[in-house]
C-alpha positions, -999 to 999 in steps of 0.1 A, spaced: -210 35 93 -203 55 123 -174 71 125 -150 68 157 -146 101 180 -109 101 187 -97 121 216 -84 154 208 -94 147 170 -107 177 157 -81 197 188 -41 205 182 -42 187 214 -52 176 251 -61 209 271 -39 215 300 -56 240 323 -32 270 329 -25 283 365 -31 252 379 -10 246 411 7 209 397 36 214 372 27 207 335 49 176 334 25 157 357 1 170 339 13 156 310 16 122 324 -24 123 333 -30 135 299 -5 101 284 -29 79 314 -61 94 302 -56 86 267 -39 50 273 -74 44 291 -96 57 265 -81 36 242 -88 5 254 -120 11 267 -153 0 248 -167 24 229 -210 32 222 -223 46 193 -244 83 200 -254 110 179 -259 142 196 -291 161 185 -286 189 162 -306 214 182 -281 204 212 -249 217 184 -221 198 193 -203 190 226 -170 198 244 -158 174 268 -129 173 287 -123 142 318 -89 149 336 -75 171 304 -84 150 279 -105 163 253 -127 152 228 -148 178 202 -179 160 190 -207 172 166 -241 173 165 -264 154 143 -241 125 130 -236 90 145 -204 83 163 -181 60 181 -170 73 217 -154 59 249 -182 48 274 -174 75 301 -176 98 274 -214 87 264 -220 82 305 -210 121 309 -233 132 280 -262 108 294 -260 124 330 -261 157 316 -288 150 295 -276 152 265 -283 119 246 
C-alpha cells in the first residue's frame, strides 16, 4: 500500500522564505490556503526513482519532502511539478 505524502511531513513545518518584502502574517495565511487546497485535492500515486534520491518541493511555501524509490500518495500539482521537470 502506498503511503500518502503529507505536506510538510517529514519538515517542522511550511518554509517561509526570509527577507521577503510581504510580512510573515500574510505569509502565513498563504501557507493555511496552500494546505486547505492540497487537502482536498486528488491525489496520484508516483515513486521517484532511486538514482533521482528524493525530491524537495515547495508551491507558494508549502512544502513537501519525498523519497526516492518507494510508492507514494501526493497532491496532483505536486506529481504535475515532478512530471514537467522530468522527474517521474
Amino acid at each position: 500500500m502506498a503511503k500518502a505524502a503529507e505536506p510538510n511531513e517529514t519538515l517542522a513545518g511550511p518554509s517561509l522564505v526570509e527577507g521577503d518584502s510581504g510580512d510573515r502574517e500574510s505569509q502565513a495565511s498563504m501557507v493555511d490556503v496552500m494546505r486547505e487546497h492540497f487537502k482536498k485535492q486528488r491525489r496520484e500515486k508516483i515513486r521517484i526513482p532511486k538514482d533521482a534520491g528524493p525530491q524537495f518541493v515547495q508551491i507558494n511555501g508549502y512544502s513537501f519532502q519525498i523519497q526516492a524509490g518507494v510508492f507514494v500518495e501526493v497532491p496532483t500539482d505536486v506529481a504535475d511539478l515532478l512530471r514537467n521537470a522530468d522527474i517521474i
